[in-house]
N, C-alpha and C positions, 0 to 999 in steps of 0.2 A: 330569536331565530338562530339557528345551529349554520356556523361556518363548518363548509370544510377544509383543510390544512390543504396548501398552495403544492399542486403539482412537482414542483420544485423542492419539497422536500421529502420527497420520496422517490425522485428518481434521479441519475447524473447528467449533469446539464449539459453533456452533449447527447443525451437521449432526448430531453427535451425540446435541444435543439432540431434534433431531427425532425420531432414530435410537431412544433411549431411550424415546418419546414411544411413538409410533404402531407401533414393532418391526417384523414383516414386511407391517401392512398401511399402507403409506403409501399415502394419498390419492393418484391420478391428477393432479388439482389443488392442489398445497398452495402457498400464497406469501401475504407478508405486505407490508404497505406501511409502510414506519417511515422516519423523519427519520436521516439517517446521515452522519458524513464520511467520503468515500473517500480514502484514499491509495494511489497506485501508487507503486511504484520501477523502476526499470531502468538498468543499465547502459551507458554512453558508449563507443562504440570497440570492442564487444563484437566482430561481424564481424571485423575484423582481428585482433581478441587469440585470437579460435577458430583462423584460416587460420596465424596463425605458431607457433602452443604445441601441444603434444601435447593431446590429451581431459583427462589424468589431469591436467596441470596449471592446465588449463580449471575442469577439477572441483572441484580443491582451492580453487581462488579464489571460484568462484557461492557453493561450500558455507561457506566461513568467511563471505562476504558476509552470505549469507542464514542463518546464525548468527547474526551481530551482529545484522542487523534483527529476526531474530524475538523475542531476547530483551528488546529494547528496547521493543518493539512491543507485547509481551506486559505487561514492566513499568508500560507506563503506560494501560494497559488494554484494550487494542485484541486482535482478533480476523484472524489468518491467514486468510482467505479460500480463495486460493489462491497456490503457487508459478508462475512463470510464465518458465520458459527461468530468464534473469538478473537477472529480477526477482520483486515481488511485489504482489498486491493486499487489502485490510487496512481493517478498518473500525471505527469507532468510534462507539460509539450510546448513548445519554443525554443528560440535559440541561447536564452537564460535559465533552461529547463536544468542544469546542472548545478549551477550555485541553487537557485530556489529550490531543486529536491535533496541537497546538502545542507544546507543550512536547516531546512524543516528536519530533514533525520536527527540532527544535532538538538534543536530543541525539544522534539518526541521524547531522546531519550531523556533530556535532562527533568523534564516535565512531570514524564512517567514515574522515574526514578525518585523524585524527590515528592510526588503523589502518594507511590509506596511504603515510602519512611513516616507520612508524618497521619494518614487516613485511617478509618475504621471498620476498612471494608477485609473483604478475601485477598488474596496474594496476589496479584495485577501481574507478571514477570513476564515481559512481551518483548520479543526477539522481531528482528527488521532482516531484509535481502531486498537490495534493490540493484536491478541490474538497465542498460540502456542498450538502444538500438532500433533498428524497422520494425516495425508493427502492422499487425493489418486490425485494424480497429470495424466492427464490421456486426451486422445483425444474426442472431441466430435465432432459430427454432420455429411454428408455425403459425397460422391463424388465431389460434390458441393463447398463444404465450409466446412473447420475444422479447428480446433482450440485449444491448448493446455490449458489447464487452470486446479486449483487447486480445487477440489470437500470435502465436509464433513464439519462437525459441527465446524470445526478450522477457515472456511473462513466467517462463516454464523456470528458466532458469533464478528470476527474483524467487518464485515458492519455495526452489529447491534451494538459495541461499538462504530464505528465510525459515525455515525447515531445519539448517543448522547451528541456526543462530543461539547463541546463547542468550540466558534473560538478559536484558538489557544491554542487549547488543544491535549493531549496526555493520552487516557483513553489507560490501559494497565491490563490486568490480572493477578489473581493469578499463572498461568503458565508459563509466560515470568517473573515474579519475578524470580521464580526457579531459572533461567539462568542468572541473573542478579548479574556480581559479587557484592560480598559487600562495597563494597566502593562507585560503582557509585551508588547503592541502595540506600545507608546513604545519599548520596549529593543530589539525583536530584527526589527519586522516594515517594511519600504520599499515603496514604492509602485515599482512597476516600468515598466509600461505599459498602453496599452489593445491586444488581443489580440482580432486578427478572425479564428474558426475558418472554415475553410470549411462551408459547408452552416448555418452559424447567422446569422438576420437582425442581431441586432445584437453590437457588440462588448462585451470583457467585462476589466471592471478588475483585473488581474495583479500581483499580490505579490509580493517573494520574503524570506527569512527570512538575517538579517545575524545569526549563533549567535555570534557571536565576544562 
């Protein structure tokens, strides 16, 4: 007799949660406003690593990528959101949300990076932005098709640090410092630059994380 694979791994478990909540009558309106860090991830060089490899060997590389992140991601408490092409977006919510989504970037990179040296797949080179602040966590779309996801200037701007990230890197904000105790500060975290996005009045102090 044919199982099917548990709801839970295929959706973020506070979609589920909701899911479990409210069953087939989900509110028209449901969203919530909570303090969260986002993390995005994405892939370096991806465009040309699609145009030269077959799909299956495209595949193999996202799939083990987005392996390692999830389980790392998972380990230190954080919440799959969603997958995204070659990357992913991931959130971490409490009032320990700073050390546990620093210390998970720190091993991401070291994981990934030391993945890359020694494996016999495609070029893995995956850049990180994670930025923190209000969020409005909230349902979109219709009868159809919805989907839980994290809305506001907190997620916009993680894509657009992760967007400049270099491979194996870990660009991180002045906000996620706040929450970053001092010690693993001193050890792992450099001041980078100031970082003018387009469309935002002012600019915005840029980190990045030294895991070695």
């Amino acid at each position: 007799m044919n199982h099917l694979p548990p709801m839970r791994s295929f959706l973020p478990p506070e979609t589920v949660a909701m899911i479990e909540k409210y069953g087939g009558d989900l509110p028209a309106y449901l969203a919530f406003e909570e303090e969260m860090t986002i993390l995005f991830s994405d892939m370096r060089g991806f465009t040309e690593m699609a145009e030269k490899h077959s799909p299956h060997e495209v595949y193999d590389t996202i799939n083990a990528s987005l392996a390692i992140q999830t389980r790392i991601i998972t380990k230190h408490g954080g919440s799959i959101n969603k997958f995204l092409g070659d990357g992913l977006l991931a959130c971490f919510s409490g009032e320990n949300r700073g050390e546990k989504s620093i210390l998970c970037l720190i091993e991401l990179l070291s994981e990934l990076k030391k993945v890359e040296q020694s494996n016999d797949k495609l070029p893995c080179r995956v850049g990180f932005g994670m930025h923190d602040g209000h969020v409005l966590f909230g349902m979109l779309g219709d009868e159809t098709r919805k989907e839980f996801t994290v809305i506001g200037d907190v997620p916009n701007t993680a894509a657009r640090l992760c967007g400049i990230a270099q491979p194996f890197q870990g660009l991180i904000t002045e906000d996620c410092m706040r929450l970053v105790p001092d010690d693993v500060a001193k050890k792992h975290c450099r001041y980078l630059n100031t970082v003018y996005f387009k469309g935002k009045h002012n600019g915005m102090d840029v980190f990045y994380l030294d895991h070695v």
